[in-house]
N, C-alpha and C positions, 0 to 999 in steps of 0.2 A: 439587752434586757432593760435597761435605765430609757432607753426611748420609748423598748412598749409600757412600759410603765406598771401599774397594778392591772392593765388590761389583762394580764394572761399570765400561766403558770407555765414556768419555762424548766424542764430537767434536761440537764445534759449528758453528753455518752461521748466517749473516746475512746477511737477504734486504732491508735495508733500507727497507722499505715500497716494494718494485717490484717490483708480481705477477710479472711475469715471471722475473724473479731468485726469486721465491717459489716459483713453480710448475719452474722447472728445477731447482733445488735437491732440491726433493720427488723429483721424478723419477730424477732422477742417485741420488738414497739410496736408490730402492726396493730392497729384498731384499739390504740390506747390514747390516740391523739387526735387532734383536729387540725394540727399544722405541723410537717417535717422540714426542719431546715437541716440540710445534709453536705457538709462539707466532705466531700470523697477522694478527696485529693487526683492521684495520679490513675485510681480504678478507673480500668476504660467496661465497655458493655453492661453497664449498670444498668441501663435503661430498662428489661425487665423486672429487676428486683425493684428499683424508684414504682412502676405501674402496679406492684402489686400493693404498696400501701392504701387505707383507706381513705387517707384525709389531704389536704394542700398538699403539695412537693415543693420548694425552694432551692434552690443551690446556693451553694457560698464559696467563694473564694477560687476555687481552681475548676474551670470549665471547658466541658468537652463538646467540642461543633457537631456532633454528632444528635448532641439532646437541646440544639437552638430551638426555640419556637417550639417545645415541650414543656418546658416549665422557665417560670421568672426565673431570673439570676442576678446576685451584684457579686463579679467577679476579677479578679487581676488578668490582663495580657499580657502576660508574662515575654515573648517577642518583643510585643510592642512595646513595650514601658521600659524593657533593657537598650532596646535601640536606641530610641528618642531620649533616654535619661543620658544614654552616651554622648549621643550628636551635643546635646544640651550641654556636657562636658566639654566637648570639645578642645576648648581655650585652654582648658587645663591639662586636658588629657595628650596634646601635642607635645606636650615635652617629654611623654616616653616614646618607648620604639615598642615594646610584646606585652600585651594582655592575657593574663592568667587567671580563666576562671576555677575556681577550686568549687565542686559539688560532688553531693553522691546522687546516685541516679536512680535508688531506691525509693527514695521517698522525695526527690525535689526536680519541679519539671525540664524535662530537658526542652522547652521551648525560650529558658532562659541564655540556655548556650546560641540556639537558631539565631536571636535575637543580638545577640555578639557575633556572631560568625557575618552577620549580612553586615552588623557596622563595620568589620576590620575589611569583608571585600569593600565595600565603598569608601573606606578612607583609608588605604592601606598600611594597616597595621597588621603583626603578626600574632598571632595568639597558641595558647595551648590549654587543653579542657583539661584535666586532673582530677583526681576524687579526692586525695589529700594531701598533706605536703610533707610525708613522712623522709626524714633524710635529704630533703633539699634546700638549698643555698637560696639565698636571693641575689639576682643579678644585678647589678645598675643599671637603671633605668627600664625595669619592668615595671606592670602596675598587678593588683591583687586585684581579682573582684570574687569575696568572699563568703557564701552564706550559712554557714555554720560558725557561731560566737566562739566554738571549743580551738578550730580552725584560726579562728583571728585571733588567739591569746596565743597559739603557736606561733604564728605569722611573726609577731611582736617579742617573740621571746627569743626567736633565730635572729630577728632584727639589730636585738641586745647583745646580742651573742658580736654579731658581726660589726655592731658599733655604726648599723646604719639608722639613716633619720625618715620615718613616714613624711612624704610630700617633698623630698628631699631628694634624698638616691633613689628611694623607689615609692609607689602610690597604692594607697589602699582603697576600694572602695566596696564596704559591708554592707550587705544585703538587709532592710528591717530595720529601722530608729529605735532605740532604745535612749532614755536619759543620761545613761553609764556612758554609751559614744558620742555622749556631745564631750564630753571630757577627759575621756580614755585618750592616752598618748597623746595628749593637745590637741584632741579631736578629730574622731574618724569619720569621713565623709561617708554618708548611707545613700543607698539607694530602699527609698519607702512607698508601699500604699499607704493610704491614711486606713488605717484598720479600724478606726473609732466612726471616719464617715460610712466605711461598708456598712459599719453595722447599725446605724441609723439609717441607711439607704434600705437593710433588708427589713428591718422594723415598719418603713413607713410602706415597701412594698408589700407585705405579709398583708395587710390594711385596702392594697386596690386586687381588681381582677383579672386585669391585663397580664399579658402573658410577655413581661420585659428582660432584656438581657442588658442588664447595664454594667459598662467597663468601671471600674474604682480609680481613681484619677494617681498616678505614681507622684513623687518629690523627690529630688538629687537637692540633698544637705550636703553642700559643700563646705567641707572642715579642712583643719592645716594639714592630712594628709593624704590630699590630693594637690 
């Protein structure tokens, strides 16, 4: 909104990951607008409901191969950006032995685990996928890769419990940068999109007519607990 500037009147809708709330939403807006920017998260076959709007289509943020070369997009590669942000660890990430990604599969892509699963075949580490971490211990020398906040203040409070140290006996690394994690526990190493360039990327694209699918470029902030 700050890059289109006073060009345009921007109202926003939040569908919370319930198609249904998704798909009435769509509909109530039809022919009320002249531009849709439609973050749909994990909804796959959308492609009819996006056709029936009257005006621009955009995508935002989580993108399906399906709707390539249908409509512009500035999106995360969720695979690719877990891989490469890992390999890019590497140095660090050698001093454990099992990676433990904790998600729920509801609402968060599972192409983030594909993306860990292909780095531990190629650099052989062991892993396990989780949806929470209710009742479990941490081991020595596992690592967390965490993206739910609610999830990493558990993470941290079993850690206290157990008198261990992030970046120490075991490693965290949380999904999305926030301010708080550059400081939380002497700082928890994120794995980030630049979420401020997406949305200057989808501003300046909203503006051409090309039909672009552009990747949003990820950053591993490495802190003292990794």
């Amino acid at each position: 909104m700050e890059s289109i500037g006073k060009t345009a009147t921007v109202d926003i809708y939040f569908h919370n990951y319930n198609r249904k709330v998704f798909e009435t939403l769509i509909n109530d807006a039809n022919n009320k607008y002249t531009t849709y920017v439609i973050m749909s998260g994990k909804f796959a076959g959308i492609d009819p409901l996006l056709q029936s709007l009257s005006g621009n289509v955009f995508l935002l943020d989580h993108f399906h191969q399906e709707l390539k070369g249908k409509y512009p997009s500035v999106s995360q590669n969720f695979e690719k950006d877990t891989y490469e942000a890992l390999v890019y660890g590497l140095p660090y990430i050698r001093k454990y032995r099992h990676i433990i990604m904790v998600q729920r599969d509801e609402k968060e892509p599972i192409e983030r685990y594909n993306g860990l699963y292909k780095f531990c075949s190629d650099y052989k580490f062991t892993h396990d996928y989780i949806s929470n971490l209710k009742d479990r211990k941490i081991n020595n020398g596992e690592i967390y890769m965490i993206v739910n906040d609610r999830d990493l203040v558990d993470l941290l409070k079993q850690a206290e419990q157990q008198n261990f140290t992030p970046g120490k006996d075991f490693g965290i690394i949380s999904y999305n940068d926030t301010p708080l994690k550059e400081i939380l526990a002497g700082g928890i190493t994120t794995l980030s999109t630049d979420f401020k360039l997406m949305g200057q990327t989808m501003a300046s694209l909203i503006n051409k007519k090309s039909v672009e699918t552009i990747e949003n470029p990820w950053r591993l902030n490495v802190r003292s607990s990794l």
